[in-house]
N, C-alpha and C positions, 0 to 999 in steps of 0.2 A: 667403353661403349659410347659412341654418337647418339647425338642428339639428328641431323641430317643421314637421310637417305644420300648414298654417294656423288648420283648426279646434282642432285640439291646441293651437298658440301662444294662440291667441284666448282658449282656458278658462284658462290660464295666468295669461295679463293681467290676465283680470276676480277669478280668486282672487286675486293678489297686491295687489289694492284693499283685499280683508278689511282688520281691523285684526292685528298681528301675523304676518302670513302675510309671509314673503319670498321670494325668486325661487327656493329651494328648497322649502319647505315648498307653497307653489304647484305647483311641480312632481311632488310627490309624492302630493300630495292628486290633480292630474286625473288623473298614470298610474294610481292606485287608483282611481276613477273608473269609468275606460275599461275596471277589470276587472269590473266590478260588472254583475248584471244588469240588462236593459233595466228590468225591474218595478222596480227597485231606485233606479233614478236617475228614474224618473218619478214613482216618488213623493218622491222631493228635491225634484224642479222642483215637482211642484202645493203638496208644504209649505211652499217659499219660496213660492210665488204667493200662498196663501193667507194666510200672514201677513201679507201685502204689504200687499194688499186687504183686510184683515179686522182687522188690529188698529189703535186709534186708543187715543186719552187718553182716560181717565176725564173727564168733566164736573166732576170735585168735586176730587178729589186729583190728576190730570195722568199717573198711573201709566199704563202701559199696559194696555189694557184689549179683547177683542172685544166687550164690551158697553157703553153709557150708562157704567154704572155699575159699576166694578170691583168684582168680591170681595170685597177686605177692606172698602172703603166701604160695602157692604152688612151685612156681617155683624153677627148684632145682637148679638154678645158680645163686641165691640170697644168699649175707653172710648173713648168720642165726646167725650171733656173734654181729651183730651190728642193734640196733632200733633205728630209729628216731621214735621222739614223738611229733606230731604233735594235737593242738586241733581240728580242723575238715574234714574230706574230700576233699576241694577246697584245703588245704593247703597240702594232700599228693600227690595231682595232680599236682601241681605247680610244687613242687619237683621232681616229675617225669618229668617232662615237660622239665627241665636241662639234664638228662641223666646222670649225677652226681652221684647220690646215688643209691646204687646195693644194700644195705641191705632191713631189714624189716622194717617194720612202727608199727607203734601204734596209734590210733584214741581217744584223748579222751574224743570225745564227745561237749568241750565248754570248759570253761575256767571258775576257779574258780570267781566268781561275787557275793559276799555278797550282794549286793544293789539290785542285781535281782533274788534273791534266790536263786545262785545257788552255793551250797555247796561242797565238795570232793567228797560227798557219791552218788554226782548226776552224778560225771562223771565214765569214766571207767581207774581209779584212781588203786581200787585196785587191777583191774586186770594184767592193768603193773606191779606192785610189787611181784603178786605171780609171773608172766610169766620171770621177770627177777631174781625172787629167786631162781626157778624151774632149767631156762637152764642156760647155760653157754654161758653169754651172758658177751662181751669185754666191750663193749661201747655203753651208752644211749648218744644221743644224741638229745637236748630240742631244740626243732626247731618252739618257738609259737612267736609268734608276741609282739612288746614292747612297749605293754599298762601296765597299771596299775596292770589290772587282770591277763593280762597275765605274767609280771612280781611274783606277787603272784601264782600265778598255775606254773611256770618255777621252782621258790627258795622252795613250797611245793613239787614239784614229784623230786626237785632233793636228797634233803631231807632225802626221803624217799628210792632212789635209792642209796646213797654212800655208807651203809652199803653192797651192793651186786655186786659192779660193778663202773667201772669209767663212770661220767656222767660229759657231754659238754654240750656247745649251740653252736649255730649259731653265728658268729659275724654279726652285726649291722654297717652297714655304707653310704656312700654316693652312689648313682646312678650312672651309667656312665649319663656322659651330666651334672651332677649334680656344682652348685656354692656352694663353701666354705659358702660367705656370704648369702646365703638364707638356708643353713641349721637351722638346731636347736641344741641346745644346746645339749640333749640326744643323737640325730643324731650323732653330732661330739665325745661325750665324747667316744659313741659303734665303732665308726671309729677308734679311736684312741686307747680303748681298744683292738680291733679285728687285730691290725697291725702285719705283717710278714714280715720276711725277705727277699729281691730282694733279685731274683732268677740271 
C-alpha cells in the first residue's frame, strides 16, 4: 500500500531525478508544491518549458545562451585576446561571480572521462583550437577543476594550444578559513606550486 496519491507519487519521482534532491527533499518540495497557488505553479511549468525550448549554446563560446550569440561574447568591453576554458557553465558563472575575469570564455562541454565514454571528439575541444588558431588570442587560460579527468582534459587542451598561443591555469590552493593540517596532499602541493610574491 502507498503512502501518495498517484499523481503526488509521480511529482515525487520526477523531483528526485533533480541532482541532489533525495526521497525527502522530493517530498517536501511537491507537498509545498501542492500548497502553492494555481498562478504560482504555472508559471514554474511555462518557466521550465521555456527554458527547455529556448536556451541553446552560444555558436562561439558553447555557454549557454537564448541567443546565436551569448552576452558576454558580445560585449565589446570584454578582452577578446584572453580565453578562459572552462569544462561547464556552473564553472563560467562561478567565475563571473568574482568579477575577476573581463575576457572571453570557452565552454567545453565535460571533461575528458575514458571510464564514462567520454572522448575529445565529445567535447568542444576542436573548436577551441580552430577559434585560438583563427584570432589572435594572448592567453588561454585552463580554468577546470583538479580531478583526475580534469587533469587529463587541462594537459590534452593545453597540448594542443601551445603551438598558438601561451596557455596557464588557475593555481590550486587552500580556502580562506582553511587548516594546513586537514588539507590534502594535492591541495597543498597546488598551494605551494601556485605561490607569489608579497606584495
Amino acid at each position: 500500500m502507498t503512502v501518495y496519491t498517484r499523481p503526488l507519487a509521480r511529482l515525487i519521482e520526477q523531483l528526485q531525478r533533480l541532482p541532489g534532491i533525495g526521497p525527502k527533499s522530493a517530498q517536501r518540495l511537491a507537498l509545498h508544491l501542492l500548497k502553492r497557488p494555481d498562478d504560482e505553479i504555472q508559471a514554474l511549468a511555462k518557466a521550465l518549458i521555456d527554458a527547455k525550448q529556448q536556451v541553446g549554446f552560444c555558436k562561439e563560446c558553447f555557454h549557454l545562451s537564448a541567443e546565436p550569440i551569448c552576452e558576454i561574447c558580445r560585449a565589446p568591453n570584454r578582452d577578446r585576446d584572453v580565453i578562459c576554458v572552462v569544462s561547464d557553465s556552473r564553472d563560467l558563472i562561478a567565475l563571473e561571480k568574482t568579477r575577476e575575469f573581463r575576457g572571453k570564455y570557452h565552454v567545453l562541454g565535460g571533461v575528458i572521462s575514458p571510464m564514462d565514454g567520454i572522448g575529445p571528439e565529445q567535447l568542444n575541444i576542436q573548436a577551441l583550437v580552430r577559434r585560438v588558431s583563427q584570432q589572435q588570442i594572448k592567453e588561454v587560460i585552463i580554468a577546470i577543476s583538479p580531478s583526475v579527468e580534469g587533469e587529463t582534459t587541462t594537459l590534452y587542451v593545453g597540448q594542443l594550444l601551445k603551438p598558438f598561443t601561451r596557455v596557464t591555469r588557475i593555481a590550486f590552493g587552500l580556502p580562506m578559513g582553511g587548516d594546513l593540517e586537514y588539507a590534502d596532499e594535492v591541495t597543498l602541493a597546488r598551494a605551494l606550486e601556485g605561490r607569489r610574491d608579497l606584495d
